[in-house]
C-alpha positions as CSV (number, residue, x, y, z in Angstrom):
1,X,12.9,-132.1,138.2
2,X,10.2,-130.3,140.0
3,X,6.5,-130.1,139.5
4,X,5.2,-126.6,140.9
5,X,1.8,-128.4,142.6
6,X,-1.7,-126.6,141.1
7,X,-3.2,-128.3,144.6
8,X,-0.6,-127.7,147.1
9,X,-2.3,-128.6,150.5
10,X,-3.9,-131.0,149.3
11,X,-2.7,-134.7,150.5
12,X,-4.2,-138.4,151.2
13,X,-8.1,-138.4,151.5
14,X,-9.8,-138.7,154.6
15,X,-11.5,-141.4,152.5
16,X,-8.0,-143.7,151.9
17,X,-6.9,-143.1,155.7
18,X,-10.4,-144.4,157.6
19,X,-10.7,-147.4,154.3
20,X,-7.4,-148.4,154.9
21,X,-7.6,-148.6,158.7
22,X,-10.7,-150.3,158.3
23,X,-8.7,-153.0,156.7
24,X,-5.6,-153.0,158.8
25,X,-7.8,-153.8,161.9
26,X,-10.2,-155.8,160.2
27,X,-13.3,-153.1,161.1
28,X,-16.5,-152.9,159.2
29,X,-16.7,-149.9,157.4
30,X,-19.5,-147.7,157.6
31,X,-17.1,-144.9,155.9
32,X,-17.3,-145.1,152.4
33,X,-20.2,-144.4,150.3
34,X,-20.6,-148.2,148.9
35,X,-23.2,-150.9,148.9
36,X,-21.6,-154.0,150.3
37,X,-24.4,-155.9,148.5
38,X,-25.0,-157.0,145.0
39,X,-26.6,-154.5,142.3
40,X,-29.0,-155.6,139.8
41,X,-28.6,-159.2,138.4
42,X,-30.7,-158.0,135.2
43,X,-28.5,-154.9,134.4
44,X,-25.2,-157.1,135.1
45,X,-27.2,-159.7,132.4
46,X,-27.2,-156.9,130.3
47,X,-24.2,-155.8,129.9
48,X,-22.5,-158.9,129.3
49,X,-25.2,-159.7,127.1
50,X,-24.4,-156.4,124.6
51,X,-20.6,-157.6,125.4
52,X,-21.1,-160.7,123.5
53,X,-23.2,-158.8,120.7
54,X,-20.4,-156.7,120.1
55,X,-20.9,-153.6,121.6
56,X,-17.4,-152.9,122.3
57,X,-15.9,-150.2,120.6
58,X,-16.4,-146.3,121.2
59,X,-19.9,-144.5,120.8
60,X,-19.9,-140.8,119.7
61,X,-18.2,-138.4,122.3
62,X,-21.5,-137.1,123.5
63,X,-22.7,-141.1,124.4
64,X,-24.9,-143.4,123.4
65,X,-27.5,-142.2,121.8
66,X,-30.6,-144.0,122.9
67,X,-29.7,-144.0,126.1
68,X,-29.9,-140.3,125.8
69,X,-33.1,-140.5,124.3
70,X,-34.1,-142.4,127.3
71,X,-32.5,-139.8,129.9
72,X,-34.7,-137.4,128.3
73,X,-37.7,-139.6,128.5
74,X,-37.2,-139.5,132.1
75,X,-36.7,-136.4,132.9
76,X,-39.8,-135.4,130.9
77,X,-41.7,-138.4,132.8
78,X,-40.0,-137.2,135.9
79,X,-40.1,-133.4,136.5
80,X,-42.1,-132.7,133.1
81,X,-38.9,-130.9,131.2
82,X,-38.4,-131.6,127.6
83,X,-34.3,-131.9,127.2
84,X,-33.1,-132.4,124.0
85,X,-30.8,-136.1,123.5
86,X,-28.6,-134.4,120.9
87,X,-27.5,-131.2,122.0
88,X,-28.4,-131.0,126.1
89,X,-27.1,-134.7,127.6
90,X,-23.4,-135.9,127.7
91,X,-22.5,-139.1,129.1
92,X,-19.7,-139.1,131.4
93,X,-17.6,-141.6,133.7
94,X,-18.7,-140.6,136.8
95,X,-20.7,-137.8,138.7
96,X,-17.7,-136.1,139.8
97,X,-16.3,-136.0,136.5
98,X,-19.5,-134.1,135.3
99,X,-18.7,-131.4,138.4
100,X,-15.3,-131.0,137.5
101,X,-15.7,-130.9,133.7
102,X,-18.5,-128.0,134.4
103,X,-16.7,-126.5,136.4
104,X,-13.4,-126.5,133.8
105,X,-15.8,-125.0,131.3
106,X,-17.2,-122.0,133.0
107,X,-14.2,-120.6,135.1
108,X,-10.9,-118.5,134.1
109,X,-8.3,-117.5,136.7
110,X,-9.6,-115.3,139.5
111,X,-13.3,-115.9,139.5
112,X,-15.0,-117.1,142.1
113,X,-17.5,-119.9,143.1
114,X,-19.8,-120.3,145.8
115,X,-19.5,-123.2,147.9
116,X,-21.5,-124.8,150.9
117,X,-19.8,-126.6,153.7
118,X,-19.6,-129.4,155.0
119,X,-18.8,-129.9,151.1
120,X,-18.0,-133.3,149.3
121,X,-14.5,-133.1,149.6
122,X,-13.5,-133.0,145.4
123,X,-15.7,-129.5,144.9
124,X,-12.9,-126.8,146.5
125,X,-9.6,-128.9,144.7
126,X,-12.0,-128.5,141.3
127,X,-12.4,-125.0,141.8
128,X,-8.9,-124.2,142.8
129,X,-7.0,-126.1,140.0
130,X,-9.2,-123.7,137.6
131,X,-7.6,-120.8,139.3
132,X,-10.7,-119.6,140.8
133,X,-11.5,-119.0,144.6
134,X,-13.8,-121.1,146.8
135,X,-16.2,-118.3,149.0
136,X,-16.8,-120.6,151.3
137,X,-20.1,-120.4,153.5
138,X,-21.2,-123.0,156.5
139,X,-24.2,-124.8,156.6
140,X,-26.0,-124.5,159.7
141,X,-25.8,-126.7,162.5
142,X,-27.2,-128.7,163.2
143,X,-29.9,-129.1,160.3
144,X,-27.5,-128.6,157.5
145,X,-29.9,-125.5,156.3
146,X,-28.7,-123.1,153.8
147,X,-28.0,-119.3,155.4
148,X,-29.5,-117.6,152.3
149,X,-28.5,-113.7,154.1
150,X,-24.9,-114.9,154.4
151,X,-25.4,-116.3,150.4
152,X,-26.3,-112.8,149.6
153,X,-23.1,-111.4,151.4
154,X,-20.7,-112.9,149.8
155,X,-21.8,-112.5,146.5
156,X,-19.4,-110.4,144.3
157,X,-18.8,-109.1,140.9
158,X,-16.3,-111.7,140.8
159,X,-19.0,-114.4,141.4
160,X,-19.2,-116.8,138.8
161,X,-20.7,-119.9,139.8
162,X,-23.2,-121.4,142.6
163,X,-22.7,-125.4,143.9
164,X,-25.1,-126.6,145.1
165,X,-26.0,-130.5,146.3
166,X,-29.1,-131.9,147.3
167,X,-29.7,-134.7,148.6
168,X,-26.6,-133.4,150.1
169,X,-23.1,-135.3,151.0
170,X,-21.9,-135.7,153.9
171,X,-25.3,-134.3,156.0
172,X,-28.3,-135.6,153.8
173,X,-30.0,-132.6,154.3
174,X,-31.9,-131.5,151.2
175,X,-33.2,-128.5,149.8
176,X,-36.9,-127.4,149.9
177,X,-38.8,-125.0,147.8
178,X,-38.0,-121.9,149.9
179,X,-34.4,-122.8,149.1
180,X,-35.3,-123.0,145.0
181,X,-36.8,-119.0,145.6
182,X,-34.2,-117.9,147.5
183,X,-32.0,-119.4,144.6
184,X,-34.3,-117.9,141.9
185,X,-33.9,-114.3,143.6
186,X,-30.4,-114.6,144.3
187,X,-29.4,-115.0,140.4
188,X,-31.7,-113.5,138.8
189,X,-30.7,-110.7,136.8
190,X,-27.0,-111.7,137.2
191,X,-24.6,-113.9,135.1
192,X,-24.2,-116.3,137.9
193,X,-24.0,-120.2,136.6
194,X,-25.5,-123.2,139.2
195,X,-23.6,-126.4,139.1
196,X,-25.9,-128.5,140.8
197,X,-24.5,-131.9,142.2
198,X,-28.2,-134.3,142.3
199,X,-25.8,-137.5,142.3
200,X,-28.5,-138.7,145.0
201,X,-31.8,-137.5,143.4
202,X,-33.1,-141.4,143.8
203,X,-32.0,-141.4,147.2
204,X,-34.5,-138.8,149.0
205,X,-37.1,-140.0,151.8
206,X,-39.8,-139.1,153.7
207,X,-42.1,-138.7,150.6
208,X,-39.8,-135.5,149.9
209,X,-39.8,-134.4,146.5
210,X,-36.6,-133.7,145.0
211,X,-36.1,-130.1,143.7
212,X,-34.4,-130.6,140.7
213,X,-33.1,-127.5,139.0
214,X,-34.6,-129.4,136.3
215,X,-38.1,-128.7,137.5
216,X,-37.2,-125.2,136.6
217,X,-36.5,-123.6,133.4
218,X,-35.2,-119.7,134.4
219,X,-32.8,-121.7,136.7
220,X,-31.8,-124.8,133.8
221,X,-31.1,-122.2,131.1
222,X,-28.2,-121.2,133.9
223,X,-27.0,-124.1,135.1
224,X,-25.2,-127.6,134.3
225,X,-26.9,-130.4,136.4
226,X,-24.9,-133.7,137.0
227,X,-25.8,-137.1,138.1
228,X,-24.7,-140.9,138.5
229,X,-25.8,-144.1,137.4
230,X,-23.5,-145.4,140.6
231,X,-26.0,-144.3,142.6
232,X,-28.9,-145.4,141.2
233,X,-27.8,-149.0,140.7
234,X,-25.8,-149.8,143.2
235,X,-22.9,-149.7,141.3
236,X,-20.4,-147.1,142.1
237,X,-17.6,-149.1,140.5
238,X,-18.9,-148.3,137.1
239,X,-18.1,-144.5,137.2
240,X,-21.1,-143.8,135.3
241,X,-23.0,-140.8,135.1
242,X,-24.3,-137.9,133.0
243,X,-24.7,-133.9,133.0
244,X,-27.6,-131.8,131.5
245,X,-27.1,-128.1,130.2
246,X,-28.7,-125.7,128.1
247,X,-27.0,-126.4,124.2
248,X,-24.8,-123.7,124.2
249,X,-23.4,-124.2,127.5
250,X,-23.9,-128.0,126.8
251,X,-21.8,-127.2,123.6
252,X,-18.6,-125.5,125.9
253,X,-18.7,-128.2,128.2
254,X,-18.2,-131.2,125.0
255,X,-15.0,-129.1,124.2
256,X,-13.9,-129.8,127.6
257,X,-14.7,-133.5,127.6
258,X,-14.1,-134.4,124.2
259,X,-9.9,-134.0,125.0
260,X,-10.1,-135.5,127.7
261,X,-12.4,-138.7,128.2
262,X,-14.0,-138.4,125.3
263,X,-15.8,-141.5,125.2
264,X,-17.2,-143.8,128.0
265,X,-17.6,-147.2,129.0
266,X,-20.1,-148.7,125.7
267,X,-21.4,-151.9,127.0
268,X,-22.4,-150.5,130.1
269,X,-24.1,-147.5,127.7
270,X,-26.0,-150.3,126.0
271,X,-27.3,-151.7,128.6
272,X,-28.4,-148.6,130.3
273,X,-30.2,-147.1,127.5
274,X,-32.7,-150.7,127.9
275,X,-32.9,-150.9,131.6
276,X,-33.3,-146.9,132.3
277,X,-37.0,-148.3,130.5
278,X,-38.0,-150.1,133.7
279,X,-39.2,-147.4,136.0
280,X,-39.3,-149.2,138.9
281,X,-36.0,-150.0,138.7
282,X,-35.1,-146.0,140.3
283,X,-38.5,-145.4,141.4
284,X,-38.4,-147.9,144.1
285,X,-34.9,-146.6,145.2
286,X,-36.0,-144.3,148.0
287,X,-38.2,-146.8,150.1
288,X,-35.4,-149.2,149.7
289,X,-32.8,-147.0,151.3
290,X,-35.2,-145.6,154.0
291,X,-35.8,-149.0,155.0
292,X,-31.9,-149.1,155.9
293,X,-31.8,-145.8,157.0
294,X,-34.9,-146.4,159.4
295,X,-33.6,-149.6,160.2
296,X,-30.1,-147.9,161.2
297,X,-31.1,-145.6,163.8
298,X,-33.6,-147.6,165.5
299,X,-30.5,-149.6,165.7
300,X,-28.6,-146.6,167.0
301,X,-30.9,-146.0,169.8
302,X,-29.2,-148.9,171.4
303,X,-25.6,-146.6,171.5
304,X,-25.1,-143.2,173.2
305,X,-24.8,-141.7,170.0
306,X,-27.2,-139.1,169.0
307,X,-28.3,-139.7,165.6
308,X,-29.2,-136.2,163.7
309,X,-32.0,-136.2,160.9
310,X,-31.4,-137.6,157.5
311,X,-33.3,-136.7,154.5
312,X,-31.7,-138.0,151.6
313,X,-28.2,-139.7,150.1
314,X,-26.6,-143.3,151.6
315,X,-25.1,-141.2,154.8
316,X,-26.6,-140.2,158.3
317,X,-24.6,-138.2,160.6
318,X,-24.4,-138.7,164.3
319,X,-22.7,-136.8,167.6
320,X,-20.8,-138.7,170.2
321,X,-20.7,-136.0,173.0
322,X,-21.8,-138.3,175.7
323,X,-18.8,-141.0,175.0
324,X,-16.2,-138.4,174.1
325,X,-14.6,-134.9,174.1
326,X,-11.7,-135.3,171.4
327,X,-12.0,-134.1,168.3
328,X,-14.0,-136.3,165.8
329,X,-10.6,-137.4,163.7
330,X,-9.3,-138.5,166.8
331,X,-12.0,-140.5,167.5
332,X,-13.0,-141.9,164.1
333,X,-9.3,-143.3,164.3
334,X,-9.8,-144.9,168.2
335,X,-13.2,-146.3,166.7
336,X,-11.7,-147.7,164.2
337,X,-8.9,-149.4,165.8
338,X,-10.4,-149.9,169.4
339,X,-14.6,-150.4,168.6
340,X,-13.7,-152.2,165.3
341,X,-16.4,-149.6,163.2
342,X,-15.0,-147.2,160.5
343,X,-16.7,-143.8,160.2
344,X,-15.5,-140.1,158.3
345,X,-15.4,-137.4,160.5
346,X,-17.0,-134.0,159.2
347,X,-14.6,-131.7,160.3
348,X,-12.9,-133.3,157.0
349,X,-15.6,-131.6,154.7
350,X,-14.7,-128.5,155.8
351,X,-11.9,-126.6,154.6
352,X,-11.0,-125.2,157.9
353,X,-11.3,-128.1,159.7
354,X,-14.3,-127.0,161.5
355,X,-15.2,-129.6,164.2
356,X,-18.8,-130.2,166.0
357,X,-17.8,-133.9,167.1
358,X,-20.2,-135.1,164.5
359,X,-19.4,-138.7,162.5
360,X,-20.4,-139.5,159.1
361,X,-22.1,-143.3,158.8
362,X,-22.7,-144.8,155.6
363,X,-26.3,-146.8,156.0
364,X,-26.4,-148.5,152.0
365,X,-24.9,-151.7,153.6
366,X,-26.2,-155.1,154.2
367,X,-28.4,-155.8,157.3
368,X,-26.0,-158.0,158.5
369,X,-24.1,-155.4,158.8
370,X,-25.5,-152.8,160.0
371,X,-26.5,-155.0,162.7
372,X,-23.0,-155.9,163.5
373,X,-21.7,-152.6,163.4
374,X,-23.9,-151.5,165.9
375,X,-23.2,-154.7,167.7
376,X,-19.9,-153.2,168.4
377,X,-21.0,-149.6,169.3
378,X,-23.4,-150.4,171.9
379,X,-20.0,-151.5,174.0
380,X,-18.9,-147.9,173.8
């Protein structure tokens, strides 16, 4: 028996290789995007509290309901948007699911979708096992900026769908206001769908405000818009997130998820719905992590790295020209194995492989251990 593969050259994740070295030589791994310290005691409280109270059996398909109602208060509170809880919020397991399940609704064999590399690496294998084609389109280096000319190029009659992510992954570059108009401009008119990955809106520094498409209703009524409680609460293990669309795109996308997750995790839905409340709880986010990213490349000034500019998201990237000239897989694995500091290279967000000797670092760790990682990197 044969399975003829829908994802073909696709193999093991960059992810598993580095995660797995890290182990096998006992590194500390700045690779992943997890925090290695302990989420919120309260919310953990929570959860087994609503445990014990029974909340253990499946909510409705679309989620919990008040904790809908108190997405929607936040939004509104947040980027001053009314969304309705019934018929615009579904609760999903996971960010990524909310991409994937967007993108399942909206395309049919031979469309295709607009994608920005360096590109979290599940976006192109969502796209492709819908039959569609990834128009892929680089980022500039070395700020990670949008080429809005080259956007407008490769735009087609075939063109059914825009991704976009900001605060972005792997780069933490982040998209301004002139981005949101050049947006606006480019699909307006057309029957172009956004699927706009803010899985870090929380995570965005600098006193940068996060453009949202949900600060904008000509671009919302266009787009789905997914996010994660992961990031949010330091609890990536939970695979908990949520996307917002318009009702009747909202409405094709529950057709999608109700045969295949249909319902999510309940106690953890319980417990959200209470603690989304407490404002400071996300509010406070974005000082927190810039304290470790801040605290990361003062750090890094030690090394002959040459940290590039961060704006948003748990990652920072960083060049290495003056240690080495191999090509940044190559020497994310000698790192690893030889400097005892586990890293992603970003040639493996691109689909080509593109390589500009730049590492990933992952900066939502303990002190501790950002200081020993960096202990080990100033040997280099």
């Amino acid at each position: 028996m044969q399975i003829h593969s829908k994802l073909p050259d696709v193999g093991t994740t960059i992810f598993t290789v580095m995660s797995g070295l890290a182990n096998q030589y006992n590194a500390i791994n700045l690779g992943q995007g997890f925090p290695d310290y302990q989420m919120s005691e309260a919310l953990m409280n929570k959860v087994n509290e609503v445990m014990h109270k029974g909340w253990n059996q499946y909510v409705p398909m679309q989620g919990y309901l008040p904790l809908r109602e108190s997405i929607a208060e936040k939004i509104e509170y947040l980027y001053k948007t009314k969304i309705s809880p019934d018929t615009q919020i579904t609760i999903t397991p996971g960010g990524t699911y909310a991409i994937y399940t967007a993108l399942t609704t909206i395309l049919q064999s031979g469309d295709e979708v607009i994608v920005f590399e360096p590109a979290y690496d599940s976006y192109i294998p969502n796209v492709e096992i819908n039959g569609a084609t990834p128009i892929l389109i680089d980022l500039k280096f070395p700020e990670y900026k949008i080429d809005w000319a080259e956007v407008r190029k490769k735009i087609s009659s075939k063109t059914k769908a825009i991704l976009i992510n900001s605060p972005q992954n792997p780069t933490g570059a982040v998209l301004n206001e002139k981005d949101i108009e050049e947006l606006r401009s480019i699909v307006k008119d057309t029957n172009i769908f956004i699927v706009s990955d803010e899985v870090y809106e929380h995570l965005i520094f600098d006193n940068i405000p996060h453009q949202s498409i949900l600060r904008y209703p000509d671009l919302l009524q266009r787009s789905f818009v997914c996010f994660s409680f992961g990031k949010v609460y330091n609890c990536t293990g939970w695979k908990m997130g949520y996307c917002i669309a318009p009702a009747e795109l909202m409405k094709e996308f529950r057709k999608v998820h109700q045969f295949n997750c249909f319902s999510c995790h309940t106690p953890s839905q319980v417990a959200l719905a209470e603690f989304l409340k407490n404002k400071d709880a996300y509010l406070s986010l974005s000082s927190f992590m810039q304290e470790k990213r801040d605290h990361f490349k003062k750090l890094m000034q030690q090394t002959r790295f040459t940290m590039q500019d961060s704006f948003g998201s748990y990652f920072i990237c960083g060049t290495y020209e003056r240690i080495s000239e191999e090509g940044d897989k190559d020497f994310a694995i000698r790192l690893t194995k030889e400097a005892g500091v586990a890293t992603i290279p970003v040639s493996a967000f691109y689909q080509n492989g593109k390589d500009d000797r730049v590492l990933r670092f992952c900066f939502s760790k303990k002190k501790e251990t950002l200081d020993a990682a960096v202990e080990r990197l100033i040997k280099l």
